[in-house]
C-alpha positions as CSV (number, residue, x, y, z in Angstrom):
1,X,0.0,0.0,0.0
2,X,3.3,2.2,0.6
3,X,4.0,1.4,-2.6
4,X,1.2,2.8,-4.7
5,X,1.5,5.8,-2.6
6,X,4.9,6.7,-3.0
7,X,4.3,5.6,-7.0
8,X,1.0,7.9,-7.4
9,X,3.6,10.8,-5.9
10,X,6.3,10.4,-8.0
11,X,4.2,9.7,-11.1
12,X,2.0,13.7,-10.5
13,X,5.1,15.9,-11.4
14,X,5.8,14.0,-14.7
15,X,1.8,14.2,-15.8
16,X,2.0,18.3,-15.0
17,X,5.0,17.9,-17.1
18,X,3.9,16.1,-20.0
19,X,0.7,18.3,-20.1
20,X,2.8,21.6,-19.9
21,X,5.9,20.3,-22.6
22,X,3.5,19.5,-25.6
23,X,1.8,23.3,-25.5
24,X,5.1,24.5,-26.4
25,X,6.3,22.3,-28.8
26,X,2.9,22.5,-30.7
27,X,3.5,26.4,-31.3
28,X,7.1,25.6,-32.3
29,X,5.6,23.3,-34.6
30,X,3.6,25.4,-36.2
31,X,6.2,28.2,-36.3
32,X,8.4,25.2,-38.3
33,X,5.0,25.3,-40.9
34,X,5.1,29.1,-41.2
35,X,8.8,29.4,-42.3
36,X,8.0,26.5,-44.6
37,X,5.2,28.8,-46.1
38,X,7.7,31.8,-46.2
39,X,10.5,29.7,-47.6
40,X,8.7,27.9,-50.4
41,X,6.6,31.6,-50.9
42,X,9.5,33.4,-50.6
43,X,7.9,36.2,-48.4
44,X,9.8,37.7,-46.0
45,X,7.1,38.9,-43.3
46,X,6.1,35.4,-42.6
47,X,9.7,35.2,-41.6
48,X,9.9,38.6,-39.4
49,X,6.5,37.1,-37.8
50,X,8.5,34.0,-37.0
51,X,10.8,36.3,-34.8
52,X,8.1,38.1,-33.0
53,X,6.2,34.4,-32.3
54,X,9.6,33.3,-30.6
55,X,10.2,36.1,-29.0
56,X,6.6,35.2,-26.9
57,X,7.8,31.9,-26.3
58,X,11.2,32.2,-25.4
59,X,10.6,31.9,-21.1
60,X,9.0,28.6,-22.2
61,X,11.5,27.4,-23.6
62,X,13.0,24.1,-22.0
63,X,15.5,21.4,-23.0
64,X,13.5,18.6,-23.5
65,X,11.1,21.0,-25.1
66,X,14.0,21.9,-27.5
67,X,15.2,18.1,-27.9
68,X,11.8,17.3,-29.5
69,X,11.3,20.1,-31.8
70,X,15.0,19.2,-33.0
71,X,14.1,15.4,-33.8
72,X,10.9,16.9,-35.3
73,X,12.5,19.9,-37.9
74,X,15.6,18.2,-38.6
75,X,17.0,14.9,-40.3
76,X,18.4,13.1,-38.0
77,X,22.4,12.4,-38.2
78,X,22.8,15.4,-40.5
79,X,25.2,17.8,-39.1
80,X,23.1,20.3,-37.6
81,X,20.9,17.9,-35.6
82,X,24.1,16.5,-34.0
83,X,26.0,19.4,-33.3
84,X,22.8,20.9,-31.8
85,X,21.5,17.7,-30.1
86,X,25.0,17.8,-28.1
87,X,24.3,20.7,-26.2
88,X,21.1,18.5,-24.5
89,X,21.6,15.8,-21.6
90,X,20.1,12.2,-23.1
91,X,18.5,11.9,-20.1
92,X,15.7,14.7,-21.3
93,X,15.2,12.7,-24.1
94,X,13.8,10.0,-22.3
95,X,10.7,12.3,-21.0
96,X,10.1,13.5,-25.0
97,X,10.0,9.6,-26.1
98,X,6.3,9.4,-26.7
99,X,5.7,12.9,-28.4
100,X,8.8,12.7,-30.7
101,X,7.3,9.1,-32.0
102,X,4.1,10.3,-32.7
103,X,5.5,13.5,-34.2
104,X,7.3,10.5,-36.5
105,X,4.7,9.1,-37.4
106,X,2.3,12.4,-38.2
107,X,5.6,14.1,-40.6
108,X,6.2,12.0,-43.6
109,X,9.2,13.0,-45.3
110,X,11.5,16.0,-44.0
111,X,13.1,19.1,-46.3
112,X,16.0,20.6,-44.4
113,X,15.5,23.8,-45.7
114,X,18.2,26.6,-45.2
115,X,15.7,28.4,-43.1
116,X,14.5,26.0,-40.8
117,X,18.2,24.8,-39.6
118,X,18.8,28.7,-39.0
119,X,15.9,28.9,-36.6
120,X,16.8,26.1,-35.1
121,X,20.5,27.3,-34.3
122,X,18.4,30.8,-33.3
123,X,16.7,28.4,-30.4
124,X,19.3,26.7,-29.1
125,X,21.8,30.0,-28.8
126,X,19.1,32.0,-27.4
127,X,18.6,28.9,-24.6
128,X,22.3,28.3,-24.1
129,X,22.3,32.4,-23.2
130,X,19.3,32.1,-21.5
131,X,20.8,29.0,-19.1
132,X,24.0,30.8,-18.7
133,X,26.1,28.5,-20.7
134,X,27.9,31.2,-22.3
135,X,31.0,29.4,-23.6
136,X,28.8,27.0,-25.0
137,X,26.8,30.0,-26.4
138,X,30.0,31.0,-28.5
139,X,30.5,28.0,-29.7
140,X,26.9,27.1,-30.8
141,X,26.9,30.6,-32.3
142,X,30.5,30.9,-34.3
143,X,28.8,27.6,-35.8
144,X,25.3,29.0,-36.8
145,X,27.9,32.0,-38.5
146,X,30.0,29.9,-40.3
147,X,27.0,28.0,-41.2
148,X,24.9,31.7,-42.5
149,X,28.0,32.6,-44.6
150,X,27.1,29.8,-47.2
151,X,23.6,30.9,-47.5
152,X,22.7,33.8,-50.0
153,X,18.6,33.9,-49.2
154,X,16.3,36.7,-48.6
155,X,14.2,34.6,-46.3
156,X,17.5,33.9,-44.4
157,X,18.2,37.5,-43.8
158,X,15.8,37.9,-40.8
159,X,16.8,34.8,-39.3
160,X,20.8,35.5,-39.7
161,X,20.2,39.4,-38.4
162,X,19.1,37.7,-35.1
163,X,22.1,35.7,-35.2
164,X,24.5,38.1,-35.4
165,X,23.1,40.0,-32.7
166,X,23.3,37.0,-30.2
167,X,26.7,35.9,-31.9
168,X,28.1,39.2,-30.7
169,X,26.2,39.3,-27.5
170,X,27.5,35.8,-26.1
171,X,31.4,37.1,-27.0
172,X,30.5,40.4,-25.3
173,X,29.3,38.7,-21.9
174,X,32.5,36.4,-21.7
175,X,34.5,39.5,-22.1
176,X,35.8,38.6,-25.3
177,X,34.4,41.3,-28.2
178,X,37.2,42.4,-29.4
179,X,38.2,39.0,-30.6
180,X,34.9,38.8,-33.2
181,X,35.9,42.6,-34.4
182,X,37.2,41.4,-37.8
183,X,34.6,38.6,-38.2
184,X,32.1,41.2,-38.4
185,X,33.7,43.5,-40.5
186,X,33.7,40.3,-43.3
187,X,30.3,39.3,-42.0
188,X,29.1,43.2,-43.1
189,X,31.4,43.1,-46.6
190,X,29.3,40.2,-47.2
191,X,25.8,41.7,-46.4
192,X,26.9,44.8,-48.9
193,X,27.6,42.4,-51.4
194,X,24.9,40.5,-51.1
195,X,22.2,43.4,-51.0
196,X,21.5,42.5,-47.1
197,X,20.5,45.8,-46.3
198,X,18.9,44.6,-42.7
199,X,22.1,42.6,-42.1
200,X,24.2,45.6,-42.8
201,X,22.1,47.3,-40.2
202,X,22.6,45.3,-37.5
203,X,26.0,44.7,-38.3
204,X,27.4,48.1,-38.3
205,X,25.4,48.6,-35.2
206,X,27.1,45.6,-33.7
207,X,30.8,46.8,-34.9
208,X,29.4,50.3,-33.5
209,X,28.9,48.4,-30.0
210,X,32.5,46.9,-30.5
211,X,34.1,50.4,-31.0
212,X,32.4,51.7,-28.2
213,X,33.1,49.5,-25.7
214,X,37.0,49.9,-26.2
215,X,36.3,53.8,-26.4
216,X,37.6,53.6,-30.7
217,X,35.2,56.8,-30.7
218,X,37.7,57.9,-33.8
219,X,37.5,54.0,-35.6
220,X,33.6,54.2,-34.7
221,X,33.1,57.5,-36.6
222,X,35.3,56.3,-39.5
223,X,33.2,53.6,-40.1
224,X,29.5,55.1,-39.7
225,X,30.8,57.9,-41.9
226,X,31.7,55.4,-45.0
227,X,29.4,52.7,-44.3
228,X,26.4,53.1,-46.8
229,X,23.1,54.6,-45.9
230,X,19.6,53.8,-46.3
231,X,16.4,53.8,-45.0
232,X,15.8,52.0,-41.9
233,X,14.0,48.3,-42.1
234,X,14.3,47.7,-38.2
235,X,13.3,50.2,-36.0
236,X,15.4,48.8,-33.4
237,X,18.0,49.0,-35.5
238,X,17.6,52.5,-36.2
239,X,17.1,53.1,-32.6
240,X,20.4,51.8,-31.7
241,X,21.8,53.7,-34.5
242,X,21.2,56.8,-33.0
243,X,21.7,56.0,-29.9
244,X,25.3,55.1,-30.8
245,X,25.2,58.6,-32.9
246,X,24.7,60.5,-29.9
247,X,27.4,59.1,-27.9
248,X,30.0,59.5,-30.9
249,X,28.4,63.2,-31.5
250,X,28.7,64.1,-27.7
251,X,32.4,62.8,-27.7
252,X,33.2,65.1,-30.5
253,X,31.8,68.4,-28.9
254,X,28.8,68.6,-31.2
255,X,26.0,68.3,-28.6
256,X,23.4,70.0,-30.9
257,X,23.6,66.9,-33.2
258,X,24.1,64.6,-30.3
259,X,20.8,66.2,-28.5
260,X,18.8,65.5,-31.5
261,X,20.3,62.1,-32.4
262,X,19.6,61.1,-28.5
263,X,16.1,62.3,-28.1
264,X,14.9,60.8,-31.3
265,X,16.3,57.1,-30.4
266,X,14.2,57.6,-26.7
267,X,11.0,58.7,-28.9
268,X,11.1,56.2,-31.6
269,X,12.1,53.3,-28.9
270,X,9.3,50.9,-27.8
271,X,7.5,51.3,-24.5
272,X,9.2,47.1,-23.3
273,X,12.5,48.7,-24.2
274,X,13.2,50.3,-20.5
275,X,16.6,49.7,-19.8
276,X,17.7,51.8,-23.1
277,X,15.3,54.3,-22.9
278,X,17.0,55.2,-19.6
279,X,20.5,55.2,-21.0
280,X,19.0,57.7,-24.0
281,X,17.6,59.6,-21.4
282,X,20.6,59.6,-19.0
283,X,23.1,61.0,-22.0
284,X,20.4,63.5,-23.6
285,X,20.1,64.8,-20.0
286,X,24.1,65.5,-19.8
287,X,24.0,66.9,-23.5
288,X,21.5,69.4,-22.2
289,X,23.0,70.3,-19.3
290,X,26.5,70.7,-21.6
291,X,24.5,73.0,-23.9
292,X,23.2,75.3,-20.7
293,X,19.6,73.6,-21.0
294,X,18.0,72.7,-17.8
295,X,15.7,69.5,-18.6
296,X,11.9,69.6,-17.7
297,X,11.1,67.6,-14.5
298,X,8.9,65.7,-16.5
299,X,12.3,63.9,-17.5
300,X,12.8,62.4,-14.3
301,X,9.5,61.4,-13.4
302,X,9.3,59.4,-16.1
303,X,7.0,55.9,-15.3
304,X,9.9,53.3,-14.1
305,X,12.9,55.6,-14.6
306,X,12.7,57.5,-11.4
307,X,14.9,55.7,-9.7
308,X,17.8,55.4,-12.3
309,X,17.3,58.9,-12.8
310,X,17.5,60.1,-9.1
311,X,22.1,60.4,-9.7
312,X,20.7,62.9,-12.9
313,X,18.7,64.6,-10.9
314,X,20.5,65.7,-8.2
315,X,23.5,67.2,-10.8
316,X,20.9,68.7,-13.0
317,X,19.8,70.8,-9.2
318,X,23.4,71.6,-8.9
319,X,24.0,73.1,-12.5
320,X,20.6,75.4,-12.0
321,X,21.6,76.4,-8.5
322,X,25.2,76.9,-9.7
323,X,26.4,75.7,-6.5
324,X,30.1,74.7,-7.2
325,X,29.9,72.7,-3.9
326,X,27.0,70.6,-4.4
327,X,28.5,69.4,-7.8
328,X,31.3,68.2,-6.4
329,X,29.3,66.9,-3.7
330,X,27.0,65.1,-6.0
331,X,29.7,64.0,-8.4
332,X,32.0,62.3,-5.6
333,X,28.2,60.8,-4.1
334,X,27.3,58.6,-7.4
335,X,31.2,58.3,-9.0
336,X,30.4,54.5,-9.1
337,X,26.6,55.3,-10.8
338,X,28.5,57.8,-13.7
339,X,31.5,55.3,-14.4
340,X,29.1,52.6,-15.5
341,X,27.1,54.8,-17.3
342,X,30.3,55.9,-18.6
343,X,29.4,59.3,-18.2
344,X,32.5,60.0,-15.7
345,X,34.5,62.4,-18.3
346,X,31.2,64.2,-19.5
347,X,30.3,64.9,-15.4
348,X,33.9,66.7,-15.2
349,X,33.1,68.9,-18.7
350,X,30.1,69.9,-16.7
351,X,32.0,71.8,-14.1
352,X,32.4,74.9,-16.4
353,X,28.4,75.0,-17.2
354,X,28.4,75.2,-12.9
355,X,30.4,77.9,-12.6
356,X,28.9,79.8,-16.1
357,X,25.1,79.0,-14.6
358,X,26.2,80.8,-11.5
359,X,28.1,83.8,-12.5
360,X,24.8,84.1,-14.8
361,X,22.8,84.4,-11.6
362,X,25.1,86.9,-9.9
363,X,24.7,89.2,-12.8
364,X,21.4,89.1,-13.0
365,X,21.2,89.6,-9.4
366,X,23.5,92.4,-8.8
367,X,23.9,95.6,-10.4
368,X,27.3,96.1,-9.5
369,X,29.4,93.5,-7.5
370,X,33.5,93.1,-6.4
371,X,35.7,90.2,-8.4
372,X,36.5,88.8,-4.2
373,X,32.8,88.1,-3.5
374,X,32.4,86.8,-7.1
375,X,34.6,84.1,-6.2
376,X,33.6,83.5,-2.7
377,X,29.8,82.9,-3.9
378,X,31.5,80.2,-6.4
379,X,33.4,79.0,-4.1
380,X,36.4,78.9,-6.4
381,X,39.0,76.9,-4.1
382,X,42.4,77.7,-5.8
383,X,45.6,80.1,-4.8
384,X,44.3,83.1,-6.0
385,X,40.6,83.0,-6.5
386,X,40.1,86.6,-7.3
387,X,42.6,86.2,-10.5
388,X,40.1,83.7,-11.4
389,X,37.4,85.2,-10.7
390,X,38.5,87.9,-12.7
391,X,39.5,85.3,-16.0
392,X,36.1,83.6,-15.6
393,X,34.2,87.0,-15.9
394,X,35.8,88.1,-18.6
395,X,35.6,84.6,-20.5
396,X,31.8,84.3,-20.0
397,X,31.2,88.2,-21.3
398,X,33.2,87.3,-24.6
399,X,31.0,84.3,-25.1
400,X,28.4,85.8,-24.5
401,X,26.9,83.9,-21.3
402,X,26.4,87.2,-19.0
403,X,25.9,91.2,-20.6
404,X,28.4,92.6,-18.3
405,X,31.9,94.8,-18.3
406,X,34.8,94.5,-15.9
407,X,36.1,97.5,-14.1
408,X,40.3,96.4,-13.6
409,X,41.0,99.3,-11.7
410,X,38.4,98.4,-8.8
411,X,38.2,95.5,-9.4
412,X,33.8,95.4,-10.4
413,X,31.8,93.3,-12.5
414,X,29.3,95.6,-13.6
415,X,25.7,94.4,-15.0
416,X,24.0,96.2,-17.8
417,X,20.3,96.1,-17.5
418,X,18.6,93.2,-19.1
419,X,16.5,94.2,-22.3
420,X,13.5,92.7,-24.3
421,X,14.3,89.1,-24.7
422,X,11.8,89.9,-28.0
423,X,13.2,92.9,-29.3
424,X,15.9,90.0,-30.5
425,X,16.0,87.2,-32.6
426,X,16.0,84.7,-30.0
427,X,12.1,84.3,-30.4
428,X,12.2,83.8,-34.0
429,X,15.1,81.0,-33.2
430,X,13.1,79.1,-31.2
431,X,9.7,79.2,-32.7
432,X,12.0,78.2,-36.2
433,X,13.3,75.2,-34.5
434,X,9.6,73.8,-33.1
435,X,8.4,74.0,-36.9
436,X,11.5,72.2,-38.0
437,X,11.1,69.5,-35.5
438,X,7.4,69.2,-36.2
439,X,7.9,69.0,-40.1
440,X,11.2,66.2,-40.2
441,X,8.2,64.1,-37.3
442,X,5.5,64.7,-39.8
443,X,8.3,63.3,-43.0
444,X,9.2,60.4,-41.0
445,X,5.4,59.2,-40.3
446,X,4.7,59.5,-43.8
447,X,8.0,57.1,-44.7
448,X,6.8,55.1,-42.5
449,X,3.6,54.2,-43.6
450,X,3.0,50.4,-45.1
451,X,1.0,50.1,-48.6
452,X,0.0,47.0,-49.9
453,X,2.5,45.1,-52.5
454,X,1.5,46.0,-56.2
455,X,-0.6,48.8,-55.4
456,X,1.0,50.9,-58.2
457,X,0.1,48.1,-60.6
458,X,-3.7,48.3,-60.0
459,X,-3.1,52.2,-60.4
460,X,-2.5,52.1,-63.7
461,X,-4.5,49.5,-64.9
462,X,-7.4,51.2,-63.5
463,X,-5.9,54.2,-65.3
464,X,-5.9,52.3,-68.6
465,X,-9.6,51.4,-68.4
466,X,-9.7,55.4,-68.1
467,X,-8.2,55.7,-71.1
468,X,-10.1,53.1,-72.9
469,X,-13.3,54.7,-71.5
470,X,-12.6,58.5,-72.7
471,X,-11.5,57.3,-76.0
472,X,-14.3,55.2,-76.5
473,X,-16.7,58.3,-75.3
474,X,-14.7,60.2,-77.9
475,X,-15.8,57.7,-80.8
476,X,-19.3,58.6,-79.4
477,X,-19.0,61.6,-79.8
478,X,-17.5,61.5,-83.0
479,X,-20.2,59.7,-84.8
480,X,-23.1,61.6,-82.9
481,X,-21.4,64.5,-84.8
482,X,-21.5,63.2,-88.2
483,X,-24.7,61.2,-87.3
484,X,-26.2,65.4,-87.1
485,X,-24.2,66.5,-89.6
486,X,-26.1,64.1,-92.1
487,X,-29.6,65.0,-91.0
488,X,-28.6,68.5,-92.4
């Protein structure tokens, strides 16, 4: 009677089991039919569809899981199913035995089409990364590569983008990217050649990443400036391009473009993509502050970026105060926070814009006001503050910051009254910027929008019927003419 308890307990976990596993490998089934249909159709949606479907499923994805839907889309013995198979313990082929015999039996004769093996590659790297395995990873994934370089197919193109991505992702979590630099320079050389245009997307992206993460800001621009151009296919992709744009821009000095290149990858980034919405949002923030804008507080509030915002917050309060003090404060508070956001060398650029934003606030305070309490309300700590004072005064009237002279002689900063802010162009600047922006939006929603294939085609035969009818109303016409001409 112990017995048939102990058996009834150990027998409940594997009937969950079996009741959860075939769900799974049903939809990866029928995912294996659809890129049948887009293979043999040769339509590419059905393929970017495939992506979105896994995407859904990957959390469910499981080894034995994984094990049967291998035995199911491949031939077994072939290459593929046994360099894939290897990465699965035998023992989880023992709970598949029953499904993968019946899936025998139901499939008559197996294809391996080109597109199929690459998905199935696709699975097993995004599992392998998912499990941790990551040396593994980069092996399964330098095989699915050397395997994509022999296949020149359209419907492939989706399936290898994906690849590439995790091919450079399992490298970069074992610390070893740079070693994969010049495999994707000839993976990209191949994508131009081949007309790839979404592979050479994600690929200069990808070598972007690899540049980046060595700081090769100058080899990063080299590329992106002779790499061809054209428009987007991924939005992700494009997101990521300017995203990477930004940073390379803001590097360079030319915040303007990296403002613009920064804000646009946020706005065009989709709501699930949190994490790099808040590293657009953390470098358009220090590009503001670099250019003397103080960022709404809107910004921070953001839903689920408060938090990882709270470091920006703080230093964007210090630049408006102009408290010299508190940015150091601040800076020295989250040093660990800015060197992982790499934002350590931008945070020390900022000190300047601190200093400027509160000599602008002394001037507009005081009328008249000595160099010595100039520097004590900066708090300028150095050997002879007045002197610097002095230097800093005169540097920010020449650029223009403050509308102010310096008397030498007694040592003054003197204020001139502040005029019309519209009596000058500064009005006209801004509301010519809000039009722009609002224009290059209203450009980009119209390349964006999706018409069906062929459309043109019915255009114009609907325009030849046109034809045929006004000609035909002409030859009416014509003989209703002569047809009166007769009668007189």
């Amino acid at each position: 009677m112990t017995k048939d308890v102990e058996m009834k307990e150990l027998q409940a976990p594997s009937n969950s089991a079996s009741s959860t596993v075939p769900t799974t490998l049903q939809h990866l089934k029928e995912i294996a039919s659809l890129i049948e249909t887009g293979a043999y159709a040769r339509e590419v949606r059905r393929i970017v569809r495939v992506v979105r479907l896994t995407i859904a499923l990957r959390r469910m994805l499981k080894a034995p899981v994984l094990s049967a839907f291998l035995n199911f889309a491949l031939v077994p013995g072939s290459d593929a199913h046994t360099r894939l198979c290897s990465y699965f313990p035998k023992e989880d082929e023992r709970d598949m035995e029953i499904d993968t015999a019946t899936s025998a039996v139901q499939t008559p004769a197996k294809h391996s089409l080109p597109e199929l093996e690459i998905y199935c590659y696709l699975l097993v790297l995004i599992f392998l990364i998912d499990q941790r395995r990551y040396d593994e990873a980069k092996a399964c994934s330098s095989a699915s590569i050397a395997r994509v370089k022999n296949l020149n197919r359209r419907t492939v193109d989706v399936l290898a983008s994906r690849l590439y991505f995790y091919y450079s992702y399992s490298y970069e979590l074992t610390g070893d990217l740079a070693e994969i630099r010049g495999n994707l320079l000839a993976l990209h050389r191949i994508a131009t050649l081949r007309h790839d245009e979404l592979g050479q997307e994600t690929l200069l992206n990808l070598l972007l990443r690899n540049y980046l993460h060595y700081n090769l800001y100058d080899q990063a621009e080299k590329l992106r400036s002779k790499a061809p151009r054209f428009e987007a296919h991924s939005n992700q992709q494009f997101c990521r391009y300017l995203f990477y744009l930004g940073k390379i821009r803001t590097i360079q000095l030319e915040y303007t473009d990296a403002k613009e290149s920064l804000l646009q990858a946020a706005r065009k980034a989709p709501v699930a993509a949190r994490g790099f919405r808040v590293q657009c949002n953390k470098w358009a923030i220090i590009v503001r502050l670099l250019l003397g804008e103080i960022p709404e507080r809107t910004v921070f509030m953001q839903k689920g970026m408060k938090k990882a915002l709270r470091p920006y917050f703080e230093l964007t309060n210090a630049v408006r105060i102009g408290d010299l003090e508190l940015f150091r404060a601040v800076a020295e508070k989250f040093t660990g926070t800015f060197s992982s956001d790499r934002t350590q060398n931008l945070i020390v650029r900022l000190r300047h814009n601190v200093i400027r934003t509160g000599l602008r606030n002394i001037s507009i305070s005081y009328s008249r006001i000595s160099l010595a309490d100039v520097a004590k309300k900066l708090r300028l700590d150095s050997a002879n503050p007045v002197a610097d004072a002095e230097s800093i005064v005169s540097k920010a009237i020449r650029d223009g910051a403050i509308d102010a002279t310096v008397d030498h002689a007694n040592g003054w900063m003197v204020s001139k009254e502040t005029g019309d802010v519209y009596s000058t162009n500064e009005p006209q600047f801004a509301f010519n910027s809000r039009i722009a922006f609002c224009l290059n939006m209203h450009n980009e929603a119209v390349r964006a929008l999706r018409f069906p294939p062929n459309s043109h085609k019915k255009e114009k035969e609907s325009a030849e019927k046109r034809r045929e009818r006004q000609q035909q109303e002409q030859e009416l016409a014509k003989h209703i003419a002569e047809e009166d001409d007769d009668e007189f």
